[in-house]
N, C-alpha and C positions, 0 to 999 in steps of 0.2 A: 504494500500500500504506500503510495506515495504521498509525501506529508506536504501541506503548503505551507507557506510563508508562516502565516501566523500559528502554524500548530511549531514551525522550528523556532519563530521565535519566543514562544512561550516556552519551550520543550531550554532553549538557553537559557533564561532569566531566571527557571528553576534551578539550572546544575550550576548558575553563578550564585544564587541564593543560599542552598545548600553547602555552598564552596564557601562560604563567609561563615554561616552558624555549624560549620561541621566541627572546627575547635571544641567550642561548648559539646556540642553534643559528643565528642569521645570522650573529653572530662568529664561529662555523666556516667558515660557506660565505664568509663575504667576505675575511677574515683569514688563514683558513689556506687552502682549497679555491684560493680565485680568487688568493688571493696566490701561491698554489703558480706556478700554470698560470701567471701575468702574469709572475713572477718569471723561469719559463723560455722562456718567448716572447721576454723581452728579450734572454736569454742569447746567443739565436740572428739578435739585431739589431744596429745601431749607434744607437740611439736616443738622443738628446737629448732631459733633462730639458724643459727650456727651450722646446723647439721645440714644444712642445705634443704628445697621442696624436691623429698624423696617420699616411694610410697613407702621405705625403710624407719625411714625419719619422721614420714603422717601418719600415725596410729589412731586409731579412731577409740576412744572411752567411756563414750556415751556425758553421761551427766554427772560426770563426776568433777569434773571443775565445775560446775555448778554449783553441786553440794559442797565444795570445800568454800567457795566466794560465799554461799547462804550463810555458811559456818561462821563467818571471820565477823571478828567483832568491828572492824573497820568499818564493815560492811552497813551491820545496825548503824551507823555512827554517821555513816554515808544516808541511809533512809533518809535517817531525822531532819540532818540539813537540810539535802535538796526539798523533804517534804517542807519541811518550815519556808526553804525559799523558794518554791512553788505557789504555796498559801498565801504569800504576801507578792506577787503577783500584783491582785486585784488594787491592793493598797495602791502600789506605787503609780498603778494605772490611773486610781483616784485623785492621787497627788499630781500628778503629770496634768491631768487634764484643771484642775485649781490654778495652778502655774500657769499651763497655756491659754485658759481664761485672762489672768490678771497683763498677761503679756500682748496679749492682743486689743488692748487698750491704747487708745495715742495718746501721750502723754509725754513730759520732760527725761531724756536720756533712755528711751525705749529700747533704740537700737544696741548701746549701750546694755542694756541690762540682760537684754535677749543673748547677747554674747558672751556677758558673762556664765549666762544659767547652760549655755553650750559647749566652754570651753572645756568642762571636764570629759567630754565625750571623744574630744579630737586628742587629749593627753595622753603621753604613754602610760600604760597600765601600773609599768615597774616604777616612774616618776609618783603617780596618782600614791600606792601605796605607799611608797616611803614618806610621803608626809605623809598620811594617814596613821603612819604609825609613828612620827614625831608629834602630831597633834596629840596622840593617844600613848604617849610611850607610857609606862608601868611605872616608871618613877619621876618621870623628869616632865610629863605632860604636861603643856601649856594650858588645855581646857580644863585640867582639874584647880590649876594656880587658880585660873577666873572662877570654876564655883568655892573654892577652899576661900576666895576673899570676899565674897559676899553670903557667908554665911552658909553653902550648902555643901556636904562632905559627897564627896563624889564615888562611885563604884570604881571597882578592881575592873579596869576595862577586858581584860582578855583573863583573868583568873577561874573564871567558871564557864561551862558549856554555853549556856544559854547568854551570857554575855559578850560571850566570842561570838554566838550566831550573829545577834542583834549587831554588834560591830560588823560584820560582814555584809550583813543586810543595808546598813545603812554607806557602805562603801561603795555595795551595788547600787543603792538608792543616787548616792550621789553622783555616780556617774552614767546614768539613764535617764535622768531627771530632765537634761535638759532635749534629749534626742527627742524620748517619746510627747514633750511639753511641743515641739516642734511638728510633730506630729498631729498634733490636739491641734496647733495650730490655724492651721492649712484646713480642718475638717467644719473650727468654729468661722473658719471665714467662708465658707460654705452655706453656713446655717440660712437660711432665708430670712431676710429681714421682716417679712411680712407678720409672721409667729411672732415677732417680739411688741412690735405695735398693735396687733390685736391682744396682748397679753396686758398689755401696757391700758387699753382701753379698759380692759374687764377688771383692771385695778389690780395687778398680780404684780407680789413684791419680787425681790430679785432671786431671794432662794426656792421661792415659786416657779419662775421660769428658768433657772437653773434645773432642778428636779424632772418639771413637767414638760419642760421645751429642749433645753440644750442638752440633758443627758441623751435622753431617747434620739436624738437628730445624730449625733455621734458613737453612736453606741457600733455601727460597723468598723467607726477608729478602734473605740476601745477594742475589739472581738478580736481584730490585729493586733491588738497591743495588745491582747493576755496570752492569745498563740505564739508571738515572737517570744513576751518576755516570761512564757514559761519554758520554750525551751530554750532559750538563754539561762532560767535556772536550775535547769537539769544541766547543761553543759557544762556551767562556769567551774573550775579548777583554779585556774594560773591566779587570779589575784588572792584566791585563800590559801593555796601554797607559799605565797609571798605574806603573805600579814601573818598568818596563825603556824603555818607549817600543817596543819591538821589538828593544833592543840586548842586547848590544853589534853592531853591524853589519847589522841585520838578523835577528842569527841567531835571535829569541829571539819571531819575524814566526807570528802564527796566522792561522786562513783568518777569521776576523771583522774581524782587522784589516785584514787584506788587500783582504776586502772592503770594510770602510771606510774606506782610503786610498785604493781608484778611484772610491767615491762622493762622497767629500768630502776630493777633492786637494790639496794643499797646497803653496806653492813653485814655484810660476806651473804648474803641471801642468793636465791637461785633465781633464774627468769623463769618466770612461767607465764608465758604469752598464750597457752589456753585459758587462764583464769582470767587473765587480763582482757583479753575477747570475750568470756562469757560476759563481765561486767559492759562491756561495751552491747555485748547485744541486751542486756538485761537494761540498761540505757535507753538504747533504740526501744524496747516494747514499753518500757514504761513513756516515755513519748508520741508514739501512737496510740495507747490508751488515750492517753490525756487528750490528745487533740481529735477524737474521736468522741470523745465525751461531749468537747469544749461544743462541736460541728453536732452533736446528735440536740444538745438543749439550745443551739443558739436561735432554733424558730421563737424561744419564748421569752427573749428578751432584747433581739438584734432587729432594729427598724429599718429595714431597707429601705421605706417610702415615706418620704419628707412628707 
C-alpha cells in the first residue's frame, strides 16, 4: 500500500516525537519499571553485592528477610516515625494553605516576605540542618537562652523519642512551608471572585468564607499536597540521618534509613541487600496503600467544581 504525503508526514512527526521523549521513557523502564521488579527479586534472595548477578550467587529464601526486617527493632522504631510523619501531613497542608492565604495579600514588602517563607526550600539540606541543630544544640542553644530569659524553662530538645520526632517534624515543617504555601498560592488566585462578594452580601465573616468558600474551592491543591507530602514522609531519610543519626536509641530509625544501614553496614556488620530490598518494597506497598486510600475517599471531600 502506498502511503501519501500526509500519512508520511504524520508517520515522521511521530518517530521525531518519540525521538525526543524516548530518554524519559527508558529512564522509566530501567529506573523505575526494572528497578521495581530487580529491587523485589532481591527481597526474596540472599544475594551478594560482590558475588557478582549469578544464578550461584541469586538464591531464592522466600520470606525470610522479611521476617528478620518484621523482627528488628529499628524497624518498630521506623513505623512510629514515618506513621507520626504521615499523620501530620494534613497539618502542614493546613499551615501551608494559612501562609499562602496571608501571602496572597498586596500589601508593604510582599514580594519580600514571599521569598523569605521560600528560601528554605531552594537551601541545601546539609546547610538547613546544621543550623537546625545550632538553633537546637543540647547545650549551647540559642532558643533555649531566649525562653530561659523570659521566664520559660525549655525541653531537652532531642533527649526523648517523641521530642526528636517533633524536632524532625518541625524541620520538615520548615522546609515545605514555603513550597507547598506557593502552591496554595496559584490555586487561591484561582478562586472566583464572585463566591467572595456574594459571601460578603449574605454578611459572612472571614472564617466563614474561609471554611465555607476557600477550603472547598482548593481542596484538589490540598489532595496534591497530602499525596506529595505523604510520600515525601515515607521517603524522607537524609535530613534525620543528619540531625538525630536515628537517636536517641534508635527511636527516631525510618525505613530509608533502615534500608540504608543493611546496605551500607557499618561497625564490622555484614551487607544484607535482601533485607534492605525487603524494607524498600515494604516502602513501596505501604505507599500505594496510602494513596489508594487517599484516591478511594477523595469523592467525599475533593471539589472538583467551583
Amino acid at each position: 500500500m502506498k502511503l501519501t504525503n500526509k500519512t508520511k508526514h504524520d508517520l515522521r512527526n511521530n518517530i521525531i516525537g518519540y525521538a525526543f521523549i524516548s530518554p524519559q521513557i527508558i529512564g522509566i523502564l530501567v529506573l523505575v519499571y526494572f528497578g521495581t521488579i530487580f529491587v523485589t527479586a532481591v527481597s526474596f534472595s540472599n544475594w551478594n553485592f560482590y558475588g557478582g548477578l549469578t544464578l550461584k550467587n541469586f538464591k531464592f529464601i522466600g520470606l525470610i528477610n522479611y521476617k528478620y526486617v518484621l523482627a528488628n527493632d529499628r524497624f518498630i522504631s521506623s513505623v512510629i516515625t514515618n506513621s507520626f510523619m504521615v499523620l501530620m501531613v494534613p497539618v502542614t497542608a493546613f499551615i501551608s494553605l494559612i501562609i499562602g492565604k496571608a501571602i496572597s495579600s498586596k500589601y508593604f514588602f510582599e514580594r519580600g516576605l514571599r521569598a523569605i517563607y521560600f528560601i528554605p526550600n531552594i537551601c541545601n539540606v546539609v546547610a538547613i540542618v546544621m543550623l537546625w541543630s545550632a538553633l537546637f544544640h543540647p547545650r549551647l542553644s540559642p532558643v533555649s537562652d531566649i525562653m530561659r530569659t523570659i521566664g520559660i524553662t525549655p525541653p531537652e530538645w532531642f533527649s526523648t523519642p517523641w521530642n526528636s520526632r517533633i524536632m524532625i517534624y518541625m524541620l520538615t515543617l520548615w522546609r515545605s512551608l514555603g513550597y507547598y504555601a506557593f502552591i496554595y498560592l496559584g490555586a487561591l488566585n484561582a478562586v472566583p471572585k464572585h463566591l467572595y462578594e456574594a459571601a460578603d452580601i449574605d454578611g459572612a465573616g472571614a472564617i466563614t468564607k474561609f471554611f465555607k468558600i476557600t477550603l472547598p474551592v482548593v481542596s484538589p491543591t490540598t489532595f496534591f499536597i497530602i499525596i506529595t507530602g505523604v510520600m515525601a514522609a515515607i521517603k524522607e531519610w537524609t535530613s534525620i540521618l543528619l540531625l538525630t543519626n536515628g537517636g536517641p536509641g534508635g527511636s527516631t530509625s525510618v525505613f530509608g534509613m533502615l534500608a540504608y544501614r543493611f546496605a551500607f553496614p557499618s561497625g564490622g556488620m555484614d551487607q544484607d541487600l535482601g533485607a534492605a530490598s525487603a524494607v524498600t518494597v515494604i516502602m513501596l506497598a505501604i505507599a500505594i496503600v496510602v494513596t489508594l486510600i487517599n484516591w478511594k475517599f477523595q469523592d467525599k471531600w475533593v471539589n472538583y467544581d467551583n
